[in-house]
N, C-alpha and C positions, 0 to 999 in steps of 0.2 A: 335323637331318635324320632320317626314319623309313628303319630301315631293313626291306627285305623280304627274308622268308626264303624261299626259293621250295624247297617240300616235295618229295623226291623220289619219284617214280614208277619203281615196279617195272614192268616189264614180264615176261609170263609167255609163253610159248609152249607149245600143243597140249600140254595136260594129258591128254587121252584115257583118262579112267575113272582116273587114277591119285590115288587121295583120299589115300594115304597119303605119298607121294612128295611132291602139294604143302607137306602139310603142314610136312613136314620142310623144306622150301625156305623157306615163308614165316617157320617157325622162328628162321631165317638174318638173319631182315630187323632191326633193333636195335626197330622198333615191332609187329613179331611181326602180327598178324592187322590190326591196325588201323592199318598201310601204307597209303599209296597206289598201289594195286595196279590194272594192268591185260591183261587178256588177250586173246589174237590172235583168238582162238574155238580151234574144234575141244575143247573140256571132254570132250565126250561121246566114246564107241565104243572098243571094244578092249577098257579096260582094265576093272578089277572093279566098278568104284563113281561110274558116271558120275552118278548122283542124288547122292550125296553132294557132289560138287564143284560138280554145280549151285546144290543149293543152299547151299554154301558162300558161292558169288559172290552168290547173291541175299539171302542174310544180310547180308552183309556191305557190301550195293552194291556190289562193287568195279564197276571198267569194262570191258567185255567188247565186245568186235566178233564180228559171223557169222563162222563159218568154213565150210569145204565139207560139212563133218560135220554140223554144224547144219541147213547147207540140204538135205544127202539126207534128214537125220530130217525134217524138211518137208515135204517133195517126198512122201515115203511113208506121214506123216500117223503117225509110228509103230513103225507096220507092215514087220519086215524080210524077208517074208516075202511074195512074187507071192501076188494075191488067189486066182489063179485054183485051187491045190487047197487054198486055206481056210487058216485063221489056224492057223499052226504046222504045215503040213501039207504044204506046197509050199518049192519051191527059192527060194532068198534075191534079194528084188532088191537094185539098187546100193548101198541103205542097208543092209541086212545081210551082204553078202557085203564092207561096209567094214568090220563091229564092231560091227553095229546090233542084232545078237541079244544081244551082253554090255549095251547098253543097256537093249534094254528086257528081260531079268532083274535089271536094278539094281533096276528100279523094280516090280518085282514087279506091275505091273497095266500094262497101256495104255493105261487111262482116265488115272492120272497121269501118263504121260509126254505124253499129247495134250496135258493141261492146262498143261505146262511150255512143248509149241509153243505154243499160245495165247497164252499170256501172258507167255513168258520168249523165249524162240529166236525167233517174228514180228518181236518188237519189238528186236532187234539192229540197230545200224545195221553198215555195210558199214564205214565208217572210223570215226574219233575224232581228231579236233585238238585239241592241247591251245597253251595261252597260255603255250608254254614256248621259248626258242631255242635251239641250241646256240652255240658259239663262233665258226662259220663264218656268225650270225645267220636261221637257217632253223627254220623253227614245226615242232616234232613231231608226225608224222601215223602213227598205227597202225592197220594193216589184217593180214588175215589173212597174206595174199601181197603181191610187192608192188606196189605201187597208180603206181607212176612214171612209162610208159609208158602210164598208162590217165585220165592228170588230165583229158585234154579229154574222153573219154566214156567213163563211170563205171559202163562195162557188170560188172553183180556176179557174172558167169561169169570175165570176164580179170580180177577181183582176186581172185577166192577161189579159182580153178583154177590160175591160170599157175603155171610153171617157171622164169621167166625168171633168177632169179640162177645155173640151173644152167650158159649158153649160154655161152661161153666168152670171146666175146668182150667184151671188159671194157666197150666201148662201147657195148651192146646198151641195158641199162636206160639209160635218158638220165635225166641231169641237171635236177633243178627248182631256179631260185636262189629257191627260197621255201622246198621242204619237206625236210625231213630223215625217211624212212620206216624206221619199224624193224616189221618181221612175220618170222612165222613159215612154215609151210606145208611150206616142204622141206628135208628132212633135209641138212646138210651137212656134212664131220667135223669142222668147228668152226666157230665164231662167225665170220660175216665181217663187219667193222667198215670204213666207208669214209667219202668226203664224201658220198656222195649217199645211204646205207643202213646199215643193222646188219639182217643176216638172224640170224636167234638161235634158229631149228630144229635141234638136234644130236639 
């Protein structure tokens, strides 16, 4: 009989500009950079070196989901800064008053950061499933926030925006007997591990 080695998957949560932090994480991993690694989104804003981690992951291929950071850099084409008194000159829209001005100084130009929406941040999908199960036999699905509550319509505002793991009642995310969801999105003071989820933003 052959037997199969089923590779583990890192899972990363909201790295936010920190190039130096991942790397020390990935460090951690026994296959170091060449893991099987994937992330929630949100790579970009805040911290010093959102290009660096960009293209960290796009060296790398690893697997990456949008996050909301991703979609405000979108949404503003860039740009963190209201058009209306001129590039660098006017008060911050939503994408800059989140981190989007530490962004685009990563990248020292806005012709390269447009080019990484183009072609890197467009083409994020919202989730990832992987051909993997846990022990309770449910396929692992990663999305930025989480996606539980949102399986029959896969609106990409209630999966990359919600709060829901913050809502107290334990009943509120519902149960899928198919998927097991691990994302990231909101801060919690530690890991929550369940049957239905693993939220892993601390």
């Amino acid at each position: 009989k052959r037997k199969f080695i089923v590779e583990n998957i890192y899972i990363i949560s909201d790295v936010h500009g920190c190039y130096k932090t991942l790397l020390a994480l990935i460090d951690q991993f026994p296959n170091k950079q060449n893991s099987k690694i994937c992330f929630v989104g949100d790579l970009i804003d805040r911290g010093p070196d959102s290009k660096k981690v960009v293209d960290l992951v796009k060296t790398y291929n690893y697997d990456c989901v949008l996050g909301n950071h991703e979609l405000m850099c979108i949404d503003a084409n860039g740009n963190p800064y209201n058009m209306s008194g001129g590039y660098g000159q006017s008060t911050l829209n939503i994408f800059g008053g989140n981190g989007g001005v530490a962004t685009l100084e990563s990248y020292g130009d806005i012709g390269l950061l447009q080019k990484d929406i183009d072609e890197f941040f467009i083409g994020l999908p919202i989730y990832k499933l992987y051909d993997v199960k846990n022990k309770d036999g449910k396929q692992l699905l990663v999305s930025h926030s989480c996606i539980l509550n949102y399986l029959k319509d896969l609106d990409a505002d209630d999966i990359l925006w919600n709060r829901d793991v913050l809502i107290n009642n334990k009943n509120y995310i519902k149960e899928s007997p198919i998927y097991f969801n691990v994302f990231g999105h909101t801060i919690t003071s530690e890991v929550i591990i369940n049957n239905k989820f693993a939220s892993i933003e601390t």
